[in-house]
N, C-alpha and C positions, 0 to 999 in steps of 0.2 A: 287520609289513608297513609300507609306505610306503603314507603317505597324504595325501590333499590334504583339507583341509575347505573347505567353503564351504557360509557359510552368518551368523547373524546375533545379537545378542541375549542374554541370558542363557542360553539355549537352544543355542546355539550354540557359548561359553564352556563348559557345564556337558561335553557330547558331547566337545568337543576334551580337556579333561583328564582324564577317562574315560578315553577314546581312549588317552594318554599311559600312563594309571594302567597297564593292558595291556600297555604296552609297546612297544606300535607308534609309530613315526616321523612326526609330521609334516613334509612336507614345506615346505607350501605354506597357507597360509588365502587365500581371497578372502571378502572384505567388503565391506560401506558405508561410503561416506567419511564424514569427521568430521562431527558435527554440533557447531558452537558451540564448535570448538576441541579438543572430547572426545572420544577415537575411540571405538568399538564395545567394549562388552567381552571379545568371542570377541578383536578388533583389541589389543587393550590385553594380553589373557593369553599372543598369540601373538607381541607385542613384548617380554615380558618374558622369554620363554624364547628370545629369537633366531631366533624363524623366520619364514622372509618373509611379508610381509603385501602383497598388493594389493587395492587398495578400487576398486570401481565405481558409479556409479549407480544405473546400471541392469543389469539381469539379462539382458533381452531389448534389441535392438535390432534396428530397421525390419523388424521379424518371427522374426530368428531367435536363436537363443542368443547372447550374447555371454560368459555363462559357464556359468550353467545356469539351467531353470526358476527361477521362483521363489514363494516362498508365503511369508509373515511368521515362521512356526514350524517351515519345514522348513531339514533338514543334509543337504544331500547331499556325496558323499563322491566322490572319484575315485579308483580304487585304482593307484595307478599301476604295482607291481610286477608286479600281475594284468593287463593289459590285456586280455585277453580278457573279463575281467568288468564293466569299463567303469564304472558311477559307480550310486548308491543313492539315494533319494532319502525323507526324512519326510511323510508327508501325512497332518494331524490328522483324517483321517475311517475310516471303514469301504469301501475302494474295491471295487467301483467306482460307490459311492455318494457322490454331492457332490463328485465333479470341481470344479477350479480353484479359485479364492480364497475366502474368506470360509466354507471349509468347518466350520468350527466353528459359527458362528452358521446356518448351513444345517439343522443337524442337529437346532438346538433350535427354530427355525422351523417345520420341519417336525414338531415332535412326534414324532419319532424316540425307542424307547425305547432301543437299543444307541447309545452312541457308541465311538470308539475310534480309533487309529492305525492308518496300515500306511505298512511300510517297500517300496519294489518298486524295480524294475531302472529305470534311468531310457531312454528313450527317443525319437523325434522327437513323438510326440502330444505333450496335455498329461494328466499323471496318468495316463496309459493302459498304462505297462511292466509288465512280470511282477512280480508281487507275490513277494516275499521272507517277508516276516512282517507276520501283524497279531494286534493285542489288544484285546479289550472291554472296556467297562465297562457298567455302566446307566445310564441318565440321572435322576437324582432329581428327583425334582415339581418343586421349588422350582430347579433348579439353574441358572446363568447362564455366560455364555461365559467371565468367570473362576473360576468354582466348578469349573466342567469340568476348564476346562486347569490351574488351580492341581491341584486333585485328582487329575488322572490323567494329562491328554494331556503335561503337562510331566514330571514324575518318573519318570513309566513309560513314555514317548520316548525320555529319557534313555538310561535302560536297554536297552531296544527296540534303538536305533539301534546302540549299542554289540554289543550281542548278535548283531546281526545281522553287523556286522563280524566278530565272533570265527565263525560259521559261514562265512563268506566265506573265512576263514583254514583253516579244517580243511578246507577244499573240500568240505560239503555246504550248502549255499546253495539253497534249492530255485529253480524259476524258473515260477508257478503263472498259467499266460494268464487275465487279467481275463477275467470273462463282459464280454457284452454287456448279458444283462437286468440289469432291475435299474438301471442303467447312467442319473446324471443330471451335470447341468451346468448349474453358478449363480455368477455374477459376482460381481465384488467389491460387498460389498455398501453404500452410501455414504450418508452423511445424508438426501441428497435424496429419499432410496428409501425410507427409512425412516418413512415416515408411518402412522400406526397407521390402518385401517380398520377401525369401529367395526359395521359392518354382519358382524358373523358371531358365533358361539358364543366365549364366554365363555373358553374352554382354548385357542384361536385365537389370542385377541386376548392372553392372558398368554402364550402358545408364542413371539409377535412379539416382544413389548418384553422377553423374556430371549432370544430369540436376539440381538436388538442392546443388548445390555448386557453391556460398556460402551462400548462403541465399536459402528458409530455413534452409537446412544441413538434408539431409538421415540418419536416425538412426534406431537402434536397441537395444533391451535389453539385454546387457554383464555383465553376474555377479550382475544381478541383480538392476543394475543402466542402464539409458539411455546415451548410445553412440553415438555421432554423428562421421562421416564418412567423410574425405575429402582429395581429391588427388587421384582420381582412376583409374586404367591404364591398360588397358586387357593385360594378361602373358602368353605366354605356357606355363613355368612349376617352381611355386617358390616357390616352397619347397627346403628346405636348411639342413644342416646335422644337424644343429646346433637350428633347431627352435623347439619352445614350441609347444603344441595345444590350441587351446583357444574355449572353449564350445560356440558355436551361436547357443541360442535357433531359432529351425525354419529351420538351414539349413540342408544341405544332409550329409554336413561333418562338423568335425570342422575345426576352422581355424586354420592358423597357422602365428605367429611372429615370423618375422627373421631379418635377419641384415636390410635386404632392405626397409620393411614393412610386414602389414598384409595380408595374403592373405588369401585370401577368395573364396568359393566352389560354381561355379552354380549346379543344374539338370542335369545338361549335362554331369560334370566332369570335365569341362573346369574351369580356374580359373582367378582371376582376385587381384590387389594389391595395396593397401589402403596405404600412405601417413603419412596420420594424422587424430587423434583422441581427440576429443573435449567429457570431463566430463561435467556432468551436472552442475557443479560449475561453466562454462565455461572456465574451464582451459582445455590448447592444451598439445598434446605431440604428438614426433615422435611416429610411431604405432612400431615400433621396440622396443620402451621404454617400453611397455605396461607392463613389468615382472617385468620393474627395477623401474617403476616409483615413485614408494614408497613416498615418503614425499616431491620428489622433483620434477611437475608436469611441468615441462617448456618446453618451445620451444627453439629448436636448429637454433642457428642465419646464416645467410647467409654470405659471404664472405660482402658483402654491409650492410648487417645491423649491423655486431661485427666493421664495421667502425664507422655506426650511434652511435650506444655504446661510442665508444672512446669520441665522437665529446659531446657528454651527460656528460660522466663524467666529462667530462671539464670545462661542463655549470657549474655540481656540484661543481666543485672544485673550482670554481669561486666566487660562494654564500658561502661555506662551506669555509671561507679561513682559520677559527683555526683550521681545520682538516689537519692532516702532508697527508693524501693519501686517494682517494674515493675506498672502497674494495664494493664486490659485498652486504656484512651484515653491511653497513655503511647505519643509520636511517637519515632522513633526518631532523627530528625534534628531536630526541637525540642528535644530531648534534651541536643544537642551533638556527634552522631554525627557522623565524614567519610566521607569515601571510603576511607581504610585501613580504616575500622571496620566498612563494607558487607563487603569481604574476608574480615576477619577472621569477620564474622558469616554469611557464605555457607560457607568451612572448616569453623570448626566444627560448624554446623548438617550439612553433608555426613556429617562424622564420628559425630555424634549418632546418621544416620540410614541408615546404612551405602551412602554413597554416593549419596544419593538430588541425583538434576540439578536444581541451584539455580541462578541466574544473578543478579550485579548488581542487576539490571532488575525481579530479582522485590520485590528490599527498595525501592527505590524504588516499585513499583507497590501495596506494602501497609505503610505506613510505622506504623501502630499496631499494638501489639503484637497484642489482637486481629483487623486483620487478615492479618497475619502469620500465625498463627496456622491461625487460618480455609486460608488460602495453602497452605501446609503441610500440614495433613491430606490436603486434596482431592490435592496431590501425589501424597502416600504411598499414599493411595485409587487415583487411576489417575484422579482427576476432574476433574483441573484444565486439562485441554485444555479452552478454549472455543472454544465451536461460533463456524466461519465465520462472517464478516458475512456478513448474509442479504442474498441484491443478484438487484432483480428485474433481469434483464438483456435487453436489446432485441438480439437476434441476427443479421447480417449477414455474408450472403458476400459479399464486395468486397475487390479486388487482388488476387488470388488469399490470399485468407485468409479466416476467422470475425474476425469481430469482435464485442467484446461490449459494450454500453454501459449502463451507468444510467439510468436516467431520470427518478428521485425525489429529492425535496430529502436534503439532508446535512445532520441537524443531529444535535448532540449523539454522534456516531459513530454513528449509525444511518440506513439510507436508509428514507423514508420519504414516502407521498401527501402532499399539502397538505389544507388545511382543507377541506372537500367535495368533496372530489377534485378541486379543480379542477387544469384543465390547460393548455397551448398546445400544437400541432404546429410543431416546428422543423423545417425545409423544407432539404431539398437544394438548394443553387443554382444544381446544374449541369443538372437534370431539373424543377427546381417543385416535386418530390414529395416528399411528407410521409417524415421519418424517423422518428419516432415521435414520441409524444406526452410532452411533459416537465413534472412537477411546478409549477405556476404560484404560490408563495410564496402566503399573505394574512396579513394582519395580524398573527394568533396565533402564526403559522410564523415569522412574523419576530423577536417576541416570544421565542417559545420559544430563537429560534437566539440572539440579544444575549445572552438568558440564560445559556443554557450555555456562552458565549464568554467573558462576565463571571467564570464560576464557574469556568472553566480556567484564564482570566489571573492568577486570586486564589488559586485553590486546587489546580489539575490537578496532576496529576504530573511534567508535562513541565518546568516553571520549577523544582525541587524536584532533580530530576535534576543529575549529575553534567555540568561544561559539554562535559567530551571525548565524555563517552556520548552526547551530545546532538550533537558531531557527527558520531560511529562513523554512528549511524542514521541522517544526514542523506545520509551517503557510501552506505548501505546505499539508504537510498531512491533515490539517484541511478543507482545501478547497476540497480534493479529498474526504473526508469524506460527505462534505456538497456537493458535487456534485451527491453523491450516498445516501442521508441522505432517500431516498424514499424508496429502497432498502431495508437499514439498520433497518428503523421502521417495514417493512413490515413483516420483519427477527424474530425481538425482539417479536410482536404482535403473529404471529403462534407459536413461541420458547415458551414464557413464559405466554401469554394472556393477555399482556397489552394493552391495547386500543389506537388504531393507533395513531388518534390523539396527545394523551401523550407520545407515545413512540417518536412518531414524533419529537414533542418541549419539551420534557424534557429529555429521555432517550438516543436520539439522539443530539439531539438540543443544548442541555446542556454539553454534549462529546466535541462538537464544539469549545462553548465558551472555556470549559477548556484548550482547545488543542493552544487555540489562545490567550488566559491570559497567559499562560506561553511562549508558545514559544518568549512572549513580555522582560520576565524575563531572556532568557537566557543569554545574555549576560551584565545584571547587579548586577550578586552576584560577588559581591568585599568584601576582604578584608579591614582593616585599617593598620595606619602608625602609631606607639602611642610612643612619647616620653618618656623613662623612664631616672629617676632620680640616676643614679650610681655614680662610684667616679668621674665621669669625667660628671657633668650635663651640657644636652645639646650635647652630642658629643655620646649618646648611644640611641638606638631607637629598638623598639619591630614592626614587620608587621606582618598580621593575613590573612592567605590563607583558603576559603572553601571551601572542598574536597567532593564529592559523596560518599555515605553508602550506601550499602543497597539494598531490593529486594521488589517488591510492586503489587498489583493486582489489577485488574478489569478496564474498559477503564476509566473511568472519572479519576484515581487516575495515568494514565499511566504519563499524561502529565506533571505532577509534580517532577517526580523522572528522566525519560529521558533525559527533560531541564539540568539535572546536567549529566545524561549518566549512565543512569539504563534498565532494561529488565522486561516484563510484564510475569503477573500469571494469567489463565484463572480460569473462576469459574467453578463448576463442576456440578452442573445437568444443565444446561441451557446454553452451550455453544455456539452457532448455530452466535450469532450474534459478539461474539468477535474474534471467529473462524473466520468470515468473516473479520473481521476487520484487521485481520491480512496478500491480494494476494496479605545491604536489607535488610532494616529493615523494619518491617510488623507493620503498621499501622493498628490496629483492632479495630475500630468501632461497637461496640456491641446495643445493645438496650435497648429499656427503656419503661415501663407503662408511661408517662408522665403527670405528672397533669395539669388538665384546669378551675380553681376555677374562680369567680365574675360575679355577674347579673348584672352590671348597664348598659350596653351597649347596645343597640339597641339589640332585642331579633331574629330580623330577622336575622343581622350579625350574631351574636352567633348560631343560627341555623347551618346558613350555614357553617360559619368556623368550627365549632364541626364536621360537618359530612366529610369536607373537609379534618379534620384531621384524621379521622377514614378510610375514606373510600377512600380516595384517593392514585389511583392502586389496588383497591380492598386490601388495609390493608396489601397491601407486600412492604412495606417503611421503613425504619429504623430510623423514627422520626415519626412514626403513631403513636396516643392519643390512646397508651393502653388503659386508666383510662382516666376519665371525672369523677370530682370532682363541684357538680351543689351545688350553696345555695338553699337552704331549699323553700323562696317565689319561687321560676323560676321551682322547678323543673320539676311539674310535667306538667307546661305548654311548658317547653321546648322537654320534653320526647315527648307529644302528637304531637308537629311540627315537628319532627322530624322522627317520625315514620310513620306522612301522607307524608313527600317527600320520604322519605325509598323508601315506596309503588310505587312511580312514576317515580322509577330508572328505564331504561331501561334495562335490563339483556340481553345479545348476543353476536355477532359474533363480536369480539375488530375492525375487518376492514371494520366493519360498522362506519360511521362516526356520527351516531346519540347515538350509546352504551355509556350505561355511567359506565355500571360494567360487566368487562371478566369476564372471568373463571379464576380457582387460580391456579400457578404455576404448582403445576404438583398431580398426585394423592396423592403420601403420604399427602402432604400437607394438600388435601381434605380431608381424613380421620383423621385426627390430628382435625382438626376444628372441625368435627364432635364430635368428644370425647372430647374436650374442653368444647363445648357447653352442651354435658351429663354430664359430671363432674359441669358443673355452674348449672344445675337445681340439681341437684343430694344434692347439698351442701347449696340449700336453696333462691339460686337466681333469683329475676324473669325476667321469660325469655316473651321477651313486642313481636317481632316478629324474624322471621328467625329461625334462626338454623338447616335449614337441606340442604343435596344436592336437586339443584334444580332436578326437573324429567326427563331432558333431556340428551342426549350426550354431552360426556364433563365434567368436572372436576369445574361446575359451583356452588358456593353455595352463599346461600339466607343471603345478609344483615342481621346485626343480631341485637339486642340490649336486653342489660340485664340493670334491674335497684334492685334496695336491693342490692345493693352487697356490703359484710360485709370487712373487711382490712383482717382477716385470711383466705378467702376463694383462692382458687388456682385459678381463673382466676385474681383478683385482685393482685395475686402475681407475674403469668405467663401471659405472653403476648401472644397472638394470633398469629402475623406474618399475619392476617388477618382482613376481613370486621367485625369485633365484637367489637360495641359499649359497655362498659363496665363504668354503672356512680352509681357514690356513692353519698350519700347528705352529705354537712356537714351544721351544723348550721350557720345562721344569723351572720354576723360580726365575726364571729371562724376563724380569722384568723391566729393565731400560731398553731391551732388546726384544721387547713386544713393542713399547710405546713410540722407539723408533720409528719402527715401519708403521704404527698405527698412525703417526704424524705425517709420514710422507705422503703429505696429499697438498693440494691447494685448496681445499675445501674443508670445512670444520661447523655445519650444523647442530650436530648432535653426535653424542658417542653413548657408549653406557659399559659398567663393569660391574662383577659380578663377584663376587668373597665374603667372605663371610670374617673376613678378618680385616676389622674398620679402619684403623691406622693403611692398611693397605692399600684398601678403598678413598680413604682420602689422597696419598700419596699419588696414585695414577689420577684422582678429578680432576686434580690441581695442573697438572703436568700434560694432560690429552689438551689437546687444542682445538676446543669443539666449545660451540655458544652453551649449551645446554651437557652434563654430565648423568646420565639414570645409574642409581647405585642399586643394584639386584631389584630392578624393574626396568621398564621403558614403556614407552610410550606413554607417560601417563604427565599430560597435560592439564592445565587450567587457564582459565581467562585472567585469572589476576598472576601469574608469572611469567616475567618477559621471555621470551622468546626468539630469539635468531643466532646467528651465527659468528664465527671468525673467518678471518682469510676470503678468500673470494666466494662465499658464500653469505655474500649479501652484507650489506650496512644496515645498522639500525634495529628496532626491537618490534616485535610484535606481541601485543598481549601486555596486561598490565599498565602501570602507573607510568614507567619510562616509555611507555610505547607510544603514547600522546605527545607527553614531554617534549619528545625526537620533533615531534610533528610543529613544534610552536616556537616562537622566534622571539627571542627577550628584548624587549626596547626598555631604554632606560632614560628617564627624565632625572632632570636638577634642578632642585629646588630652592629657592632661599626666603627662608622667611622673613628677612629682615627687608625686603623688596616689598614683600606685601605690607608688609606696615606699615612702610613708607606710603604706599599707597591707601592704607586706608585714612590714614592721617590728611593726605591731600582732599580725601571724598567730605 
């Protein structure tokens, strides 16, 4: 017969050449796309023998088939020469018991004594078509969702699924209507579900943590960290002379560790004895260990895998040959290991292990042999998925979407409360109203975080790592950013009141690019090779290696310092969207009034850039036009155009897409403004419109504009951080006598000027003492041009090629080659 498969897996593989073995035709397989480069194995068996292969994501789309149900361990088949008998389908249960996913782990959950397969006619339900064939087995005491499927539902599926095809073929096929009784339905069943309930009988509470074993894995909270559970096996009585107690919030008793394992206490009195124990790190230990574990968190090898070990080391020693012996604290890149040698050691290991999915990233992320090793087993075991970061998440429907946010410190990869819980409410500034409450640092937290920032710069994995891999991930993370950049605007806009829009293409948008400018760079800061001149010229040579410094904050600045193998600093009242961004030397960037002197330019451009530079984010930028310095003809016609578009800003909701000015950062901020603009009428300045909060909810204040303002008065000294135009006049052609007072400052970020006559323009770029000069624009940045300031506005660059540069510390070796020759001569 002509057949299609579809379906997944080694399971999927094993059915297709079966399938073949018979003699029947595959047509067609659909599959899962590659993961990591690697396709499917059923994908890989059915590329080798030339027959098409199409891969999809997903199974279902926006509710209906997009090729057929799907389940982890089911093959359905489409018969195509048969049309009348339309498509078959594997489901690891006994139907029409445990409908839909996670039907395996249902069966043991439930203390079900039969388990077993049926194959049935597929149909529009789910799991609901005429049953074809099914097979039993029993379920053994001790038995777990791999002991099953290993034992039965896989090899006698196999079979099953096949057999069933070959009655399809003879045309007797039966087609037997599911009952209704009997008849249940249980979701997929997923980590977060999976918490062990200690309140019931003893056979319960083992029924739970082997129906999710190993995937998702039964836990509970031990000590205050999340425990997972696996290996569980009902006991009369295993308490031992010699065992600890171990507090399990929730149950009747506590438990206790013994030689054998944990045991653990139903309702009843009866008890039951746990295995192994997986931390939320995803490190395993015998549960026997649990007292002793201390610093040393491994798994104890099997009589077959302290062979696999041996047969490893050997690889090792192979690669490693100036090594005299592979010990368990032997590093595989202190060694002298590179990156072909990662290759070569990921290959062979594969072949060692009959295929088993290594990656790069794993030998990098276990560089001693030991843990290596360690790595390895839990592989081969099925254990080496670790569990999700645990992320309490603060849940919002807004813009039409969920949103989900953080709201606990980040230290050390883990989210986590601060010292007493303390907290702050970060406030919407478009309503007043609390968004949730966010982790409030103290001392310890801080402590703790320098710490584990110190311990990565010196010792993480990430500086250790390959510099291309290092920007592969950085591209990877840029795209997962740009994949959630909707998210992330929606975050920033309720967080701090930026206007969607902006936050979208600039605050976001701009995160991107940087993330993806660098990660272009990681792997081309090199050193040079430079000939010096000693007594021996020509025969002595200097090379120059750049090394990573340093500690640096906020996302757009992350990307610049990682690329070299550095760790991020959140900012502190506005946290919500880097918080999210996250499931050392300090680059300080300060601010600046910046002057915007010359008429000759079209008056409409100058309008608009002038307010562009004022007002844009509502005046919380860090290269916002403090000061506007207008000549004397323009001015007061510029002030009058300026103040009727004022008028015609729309003031609102930033996730409105027509808004052209939020609300400001947060209250203090608002009140600051407010005294600002009393202080500027106070001291003689006039005030043309705004200056007060607008009347509504919210943290919103009214565009402002001041004109008379004198060079001594405190707003032309201090900057707003804010929507407040601030313009002074100077005379007709005063041009040393604009750029005077535009220099009288201690601050020099950014300036811009505006003419239309270049020589002019150049003359004042030259001469402003500002990092950055805009000639008849502003604001208009990019990721590859440096960035910062003069005078007390900060040291160092951001953005760009020099912006790293800054970051990296030149060491310099001396070479001589007439040393080495000498030396080889002796060998």
């Amino acid at each position: 017969m002509k057949i299609t498969v579809i379906g997944q897996s080694l399971f999927g593989q094993e059915v297709y050449k079966e399938l073949r073995k018979e003699g029947h035709q595959i047509v067609g397989v659909f599959t899962i796309p590659d993961k990591d480069g690697k396709a499917d194995p059923l994908a890989t068996e059915a590329e080798k023998d030339g027959v098409p292969v199409f891969k999809f994501p997903r199974w279902r789309l926006k509710g209906k088939l997009n090729v057929l149900p799907f389940c982890s361990q089911f093959i359905p088949m489409e018969v195509i020469d048969l049309p009348k008998h339309g498509s078959i389908i594997y489901h690891p249960s006994i139907l029409p018991r445990h409908r839909g996913a996670s039907a395996i782990n249902w069966t043991l959950i439930h203390g079900d004594k039969k388990a077993g397969f049926t194959v049935f006619w597929a149909d529009d339900g789910l799991d609901t078509g005429p049953i074809l064939l099914q097979k039993k087995c029993e379920v053994l005491p001790d038995d777990t969702v791999n002991t099953l499927y290993n034992r039965f539902l896989f090899p006698e599926g196999v079979k099953g699924t096949v057999e069933a095809v070959q009655l399809i073929a003879k045309g007797i096929a039966p087609k037997i209507i599911q009952p209704e009784e009997g008849a249940t339905y249980e979701g997929i069943q997923k980590k977060e579900n999976a918490q062990v309930n200690w309140d019931q009988p003893a056979e319960a509470i083992h029924n739970w943590i082997r129906g999710n074993d190993k995937v998702p894995g039964a836990w509970s909270v031990v000590d205050g960290q999340k425990i997972t559970f696996y290996g569980s096996s009902l006991v009369e009585n295993g308490s031992s002379p010699d065992s600890q107690q171990l507090q399990i919030p929730g149950a009747s008793r506590p438990g206790l560790v013994t030689k054998n394992g944990l045991v653990l206490y139903g309702n009843d009195g009866k008890t039951l004895l746990v295995k192994n124990l997986q931390f939320e790190d995803g490190k395993m230990i015998a549960a026997s260990q649990y007292f002793k574990s201390g610093d040393d968190l491994t798994v104890d090898l099997t009589e077959e895998e302290t062979k696999l070990a041996e047969e490893i080391r050997s690889i090792w020693k192979g690669i490693l040959s100036n090594v005299d012996g592979i010990e368990d604290s032997t590093d595989f890149f202190k060694s002298g290991a590179a990156s072909m040698d990662v290759v070569r050691l990921v290959e062979e290991v594969k072949i060692k292990t009959n295929g088993l999915e290594l990656q790069n990233e794993d030998v990098y992320m276990a560089t001693t042999f030991k843990d290596f090793v360690q790595m390895l087993v839990l592989k081969l075991r099925g254990d080496d998925s670790k569990e999700e970061l645990h992320v309490d998440y603060v849940e919002m429907q807004v813009n039409n979407m969920t949103i989900r946010m953080p709201h606990q410190l980040f230290i050390n990869g883990h989210f986590l409360d601060a010292e007493g819980q303390k907290s702050y409410e970060t406030i919407n500034p478009t309503d007043g109203k609390p968004i949730c409450k966010v982790s409030l640092a103290q001392i310890p937290n801080v402590d703790k975080a320098v710490a584990a920032a110190k311990e990565a710069f010196e010792n993480g994995q990430w500086g250790k790592m390959n510099a291309r891999d290092r920007g592969r991930l950085l591209y990877k993370l840029a795209d997962l950013m740009e994949e959630h950049q909707e998210e992330l605007a929606t975050i920033e806009s309720i967080d701090s009141g930026a206007v969607y829009t902006l936050a979208l293409k600039t605050h976001v948008g701009m995160s991107i690019q940087t993330f993806r400018y660098f990660a272009g760079w990681c792997d081309k800061i090199q050193g040079h090779t430079i000939p010096i001149n000693q007594a021996r010229p020509n025969r002595n040579l200097t090379f120059t290696k750049k090394e990573p410094i340093g500690l640096m904050y906020g996302r757009c600045r992350v990307a610049q310092y990682i690329n070299t193998g550095k760790v991020p600093k959140n900012p502190n009242l506005k946290p919500c969207s880097c918080q999210h961004f996250r499931k050392k030397k300090v680059s300080a960037p300060l601010k600046i009034p910046p002057p915007f002197p010359f008429p000759q330019n079209s008056l409409l451009q100058l309008q608009k850039m002038g307010m562009s530079s004022v007002f844009f984010n509502k005046g919380e930028n860090c290269i916002a036009a403090g000061r506007l310095f207008v000549e004397e003809p323009i001015h007061d016609i510029f002030v009058k155009k300026v103040v009727e578009e004022v008028k015609k800003m729309k003031i609102g909701d930033p996730l409105d897409r027509s808004t052209d000015h939020g609300p400001q950062n947060h209250k203090a901020h608002l009140e600051k403004l407010i005294q600002y603009c009393q202080t500027g009428c106070q001291e003689g300045a006039t005030l043309v419109c705004g200056g007060k909060q607008l009347p509504r909810p919210g943290f919103f204040f009214e565009p402002t504009v001041f004109t008379n303002v004198e060079d001594h008065m405190f707003i032309a000294k201090e900057e707003s951080f804010g929507p407040v135009m601030i313009i002074s006049k100077f005379k007709q052609d005063d041009i040393e006598g604009v750029l005077k007072r535009a220099n009288d400052t201690e601050f020099g970020l950014a300036s811009g000027v505006f003419t239309q006559d270049i020589s002019k323009a150049m003359y004042v770029s030259e001469k402003l003492q500002a990092g950055t000069v805009f000639i008849n624009t502003y604001n208009k940045t990019d990721v590859a041009s440096p960035f910062g300031g003069f005078k007390q506005s900060g040291f160092g660059k951001d953005l760009g090629e020099i912006s790293f540069v800054e970051k990296l510390r030149f060491k310099v070796s001396l070479f001589s080659h007439v040393y080495t020759c000498s030396l080889a001569k002796l060998h």
